[in-house]
C-alpha positions as CSV (number, residue, x, y, z in Angstrom):
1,X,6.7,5.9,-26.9
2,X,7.9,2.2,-27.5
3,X,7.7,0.0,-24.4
4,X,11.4,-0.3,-24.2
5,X,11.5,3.6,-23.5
6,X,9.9,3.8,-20.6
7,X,11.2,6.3,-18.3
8,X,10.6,6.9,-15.0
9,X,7.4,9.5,-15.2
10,X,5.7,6.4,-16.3
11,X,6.6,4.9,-13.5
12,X,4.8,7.5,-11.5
13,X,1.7,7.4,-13.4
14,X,1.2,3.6,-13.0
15,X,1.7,3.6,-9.4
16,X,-0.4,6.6,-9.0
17,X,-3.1,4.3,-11.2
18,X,-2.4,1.5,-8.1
19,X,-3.4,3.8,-5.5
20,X,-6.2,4.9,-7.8
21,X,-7.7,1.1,-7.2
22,X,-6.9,1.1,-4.4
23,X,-8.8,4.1,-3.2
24,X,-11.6,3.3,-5.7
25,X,-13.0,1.0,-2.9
26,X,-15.7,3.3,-2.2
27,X,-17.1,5.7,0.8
28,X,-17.9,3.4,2.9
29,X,-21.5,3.4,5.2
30,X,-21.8,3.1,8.9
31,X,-21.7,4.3,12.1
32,X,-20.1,4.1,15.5
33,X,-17.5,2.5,16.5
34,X,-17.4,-1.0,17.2
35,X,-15.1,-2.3,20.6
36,X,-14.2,-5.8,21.7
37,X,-15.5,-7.0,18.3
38,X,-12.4,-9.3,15.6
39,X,-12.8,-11.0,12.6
40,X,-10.5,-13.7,10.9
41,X,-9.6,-13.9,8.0
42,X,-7.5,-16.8,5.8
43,X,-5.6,-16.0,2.2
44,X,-3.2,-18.3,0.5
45,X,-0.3,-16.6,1.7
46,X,-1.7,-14.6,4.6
47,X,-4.0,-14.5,7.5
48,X,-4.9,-12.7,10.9
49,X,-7.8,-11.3,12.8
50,X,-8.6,-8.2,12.4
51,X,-9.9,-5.7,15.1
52,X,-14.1,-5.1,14.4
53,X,-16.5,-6.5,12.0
54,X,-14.9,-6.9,8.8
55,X,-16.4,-8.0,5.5
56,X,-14.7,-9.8,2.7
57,X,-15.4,-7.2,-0.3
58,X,-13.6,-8.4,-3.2
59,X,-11.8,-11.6,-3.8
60,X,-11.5,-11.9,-7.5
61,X,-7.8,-11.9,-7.7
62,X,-5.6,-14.9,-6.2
63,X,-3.2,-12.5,-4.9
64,X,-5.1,-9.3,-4.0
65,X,-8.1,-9.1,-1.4
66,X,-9.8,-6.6,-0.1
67,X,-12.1,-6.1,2.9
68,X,-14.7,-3.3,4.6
69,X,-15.1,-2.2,8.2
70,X,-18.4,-0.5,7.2
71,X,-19.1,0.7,11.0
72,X,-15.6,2.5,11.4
73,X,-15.2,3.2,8.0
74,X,-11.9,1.2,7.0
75,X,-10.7,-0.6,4.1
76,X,-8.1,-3.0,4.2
77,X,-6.3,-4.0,0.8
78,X,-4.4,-7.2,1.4
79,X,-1.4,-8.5,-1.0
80,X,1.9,-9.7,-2.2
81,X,4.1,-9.8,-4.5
82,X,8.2,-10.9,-5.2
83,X,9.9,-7.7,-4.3
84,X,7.6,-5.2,-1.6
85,X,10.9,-3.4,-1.0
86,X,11.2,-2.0,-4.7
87,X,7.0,-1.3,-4.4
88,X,8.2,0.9,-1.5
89,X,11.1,2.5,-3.4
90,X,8.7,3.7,-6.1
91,X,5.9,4.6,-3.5
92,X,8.9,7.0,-2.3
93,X,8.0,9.7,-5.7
94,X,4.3,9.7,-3.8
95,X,5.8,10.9,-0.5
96,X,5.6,7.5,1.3
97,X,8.7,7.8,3.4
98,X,10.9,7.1,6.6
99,X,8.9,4.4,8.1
100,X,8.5,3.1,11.4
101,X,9.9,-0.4,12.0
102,X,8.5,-3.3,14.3
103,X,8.8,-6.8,15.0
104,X,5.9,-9.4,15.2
105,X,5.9,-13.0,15.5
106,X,9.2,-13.3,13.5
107,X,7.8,-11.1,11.0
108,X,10.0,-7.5,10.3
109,X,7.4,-5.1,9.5
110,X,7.6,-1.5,7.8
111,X,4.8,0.9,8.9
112,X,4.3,3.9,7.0
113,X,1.6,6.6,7.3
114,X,0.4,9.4,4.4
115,X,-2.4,10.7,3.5
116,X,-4.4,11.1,-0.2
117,X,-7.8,13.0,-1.0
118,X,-10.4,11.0,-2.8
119,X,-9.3,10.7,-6.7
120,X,-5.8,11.9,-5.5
121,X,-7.2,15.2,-6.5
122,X,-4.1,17.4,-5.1
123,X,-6.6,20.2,-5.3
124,X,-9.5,18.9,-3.5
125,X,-10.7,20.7,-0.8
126,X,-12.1,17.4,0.6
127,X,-10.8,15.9,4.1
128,X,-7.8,13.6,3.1
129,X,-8.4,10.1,3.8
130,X,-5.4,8.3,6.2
131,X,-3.6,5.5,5.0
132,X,-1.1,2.7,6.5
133,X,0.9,0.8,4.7
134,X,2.0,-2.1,6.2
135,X,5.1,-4.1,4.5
136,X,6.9,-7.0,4.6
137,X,9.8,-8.5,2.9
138,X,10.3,-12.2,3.2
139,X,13.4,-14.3,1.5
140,X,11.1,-15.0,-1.6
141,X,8.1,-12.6,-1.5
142,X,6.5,-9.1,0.4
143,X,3.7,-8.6,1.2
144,X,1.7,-5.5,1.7
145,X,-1.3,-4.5,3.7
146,X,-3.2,-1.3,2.9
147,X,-5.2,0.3,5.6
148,X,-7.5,3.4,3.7
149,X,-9.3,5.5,6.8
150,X,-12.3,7.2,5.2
151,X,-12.1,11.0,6.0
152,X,-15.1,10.5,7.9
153,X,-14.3,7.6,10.0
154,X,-14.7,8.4,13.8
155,X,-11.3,6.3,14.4
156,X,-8.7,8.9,15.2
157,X,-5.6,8.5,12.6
158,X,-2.8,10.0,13.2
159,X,0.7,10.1,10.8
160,X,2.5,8.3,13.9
161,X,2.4,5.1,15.7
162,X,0.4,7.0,19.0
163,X,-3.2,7.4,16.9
164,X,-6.2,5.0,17.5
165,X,-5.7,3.9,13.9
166,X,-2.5,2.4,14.6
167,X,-2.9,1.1,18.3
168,X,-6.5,0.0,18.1
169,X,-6.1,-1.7,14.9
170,X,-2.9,-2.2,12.8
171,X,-1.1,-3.5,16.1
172,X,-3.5,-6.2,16.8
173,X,-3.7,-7.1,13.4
174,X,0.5,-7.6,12.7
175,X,0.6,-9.3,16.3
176,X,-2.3,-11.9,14.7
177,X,-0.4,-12.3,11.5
178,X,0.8,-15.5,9.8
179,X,2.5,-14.9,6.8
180,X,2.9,-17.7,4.1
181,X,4.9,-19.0,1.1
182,X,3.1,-18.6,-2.5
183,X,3.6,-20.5,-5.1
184,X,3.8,-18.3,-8.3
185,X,3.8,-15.1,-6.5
186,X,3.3,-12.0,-9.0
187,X,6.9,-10.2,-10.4
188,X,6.6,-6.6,-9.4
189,X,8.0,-5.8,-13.1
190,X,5.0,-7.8,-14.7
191,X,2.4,-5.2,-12.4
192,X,4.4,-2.8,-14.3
193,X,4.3,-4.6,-17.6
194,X,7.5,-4.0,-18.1
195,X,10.6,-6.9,-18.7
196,X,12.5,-7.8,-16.1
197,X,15.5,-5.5,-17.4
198,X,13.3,-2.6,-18.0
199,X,11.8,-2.3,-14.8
200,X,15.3,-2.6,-13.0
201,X,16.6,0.4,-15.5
202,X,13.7,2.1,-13.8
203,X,14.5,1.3,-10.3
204,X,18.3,2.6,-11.1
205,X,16.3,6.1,-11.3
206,X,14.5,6.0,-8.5
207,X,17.2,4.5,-6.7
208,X,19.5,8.0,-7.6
209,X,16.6,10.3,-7.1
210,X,16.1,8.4,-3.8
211,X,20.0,9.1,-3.1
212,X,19.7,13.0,-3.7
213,X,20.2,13.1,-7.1
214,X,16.7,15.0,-8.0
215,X,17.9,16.4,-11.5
216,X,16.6,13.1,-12.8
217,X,13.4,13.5,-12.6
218,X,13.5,16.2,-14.4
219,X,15.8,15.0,-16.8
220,X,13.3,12.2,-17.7
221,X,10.6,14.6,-17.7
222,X,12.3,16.8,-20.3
223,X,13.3,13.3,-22.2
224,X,9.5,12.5,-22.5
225,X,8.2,15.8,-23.8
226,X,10.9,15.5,-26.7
C-alpha cells in the first residue's frame, strides 16, 4: 500500500508499536517499598522530583527519556511532542479514555489510567501491568509522562485517582513539575511518518469513530484487505 493510502488500521498498528517501546523497558528488579525517599530530575523541556529512588535508564533521544524505580518496580517514560491532544485521540482505539483532570502549578493536566499485559498479548494469562498517562497540552507543544507499574510491584494501582499509584507518586510528581518551551519539538505526524495532510486525513477518522460513528473502522478495515 503506497504511503499516501494509509488508512486508519495503520494508525492502530503504529501506536500499538509505541506502547510496544514503551513497555519493552523491561521487568524490572527489586524489592520493598521505599518511603520518604525523591529524586530530581532535569530535561530540556521538563523537570520534577520524583517520589523514590529513581534511575536515569535511557537518554538517547533529545525528546524521550526514560527512568527506573527498581525497588517499587516503576518505569517512567518521559516526553513531548507538538500536538499530545491528537496522541490522546488515537490512544482512544487502545481504550485510553475519559480522563481525570487536575491543575498543578499552572499546568492543566489529563490523567488517565489502563492497563496492558506484557507484549500486549490480549491473550496472556499474565497479571496486566498498570499504566498512567499523564498529559499536557501547552500553546506550542504536550507533553506526556508514562508511568508503567510492573504486575508485580507492591505499589497498589488502582484505574482511579484513590490508588497508592496515583497519590503516593503521580501527585507529587505533577505538583513538582516545571514544564518548558522546546525548540524544534517533534511533529506528531513525523512519529507517524506520515505528511502533515495525511496524518490529519487520519485524525478525521478517528475523530468520527471518536464521535459514534464506529462503521469506519470497519470500513477501513474492509478498504485494506481489498
Amino acid at each position: 500500500m503506497e504511503n499516501k493510502n494509509i488508512i486508519i488500521i495503520a494508525v492502530v498498528v503504529v501506536i500499538i508499536a509505541i506502547l510496544g517501546v514503551i513497555f519493552a523497558t523491561g521487568i524490572l528488579n527489586g524489592g520493598e517499598k521505599t518511603a520518604g525517599v525523591t529524586t530530581p530530575f532535569k530535561t530540556e523541556f521538563m523537570e520534577g522530583t520524583f517520589a523514590g529512588n529513581v534511575s536515569l535508564e535511557n537518554d538517547s533521544e533529545k525528546f524521550m527519556h526514560s527512568y527506573e524505580d527498581k525497588e517499587n518496580k516503576i518505569t517512567y517514560n518521559i516526553s513531548t511532542v507538538d500536538d499530545s491532544d491528537a496522541l490522546m485521540d488515537i490512544y482512544y482505539l487502545q481504550g485510553v479514555m475519559n480522563p481525570e483532570k487536575r491543575s498543578f502549578n499552572g499546568n492543566d493536566w489529563n490523567i488517565y489510567f489502563t492497563q496492558a499485559v506484557q507484549g500486549n498479548d490480549s491473550n496472556s494469562s499474565d497479571k496486566p501491568m498498570n499504566i498512567i498517562i499523564c498529559q499536557s497540552q501547552g500553546e506550542k507543544q504536550g507533553y506526556l509522562i508514562y508511568m508503567i507499574i510492573d504486575a508485580k510491584s507492591k505499589v497498589n494501582a488502582t484505574l482511579n485517582t484513590y490508588g497508592e499509584s496515583y497519590t503516593g507518586f503521580v501527585e507529587p510528581l505533577l505538583k513538582s513539575i516545571t514544564l518548558k518551551e522546546s525548540k524544534n519539538v517533534p511533529k506528531i505526524y513525523e512519529e507517524f511518518g506520515l505528511t502533515k495532510d495525511q496524518f490529519n486525513q487520519q485524525m478525521d477518522l478517528v475523530k468520527q469513530y471518536k464521535a459514534g460513528n464506529t462503521s469506519v473502522l470497519q470500513q477501513q478495515q474492509e478498504a485494506a484487505a481489498e
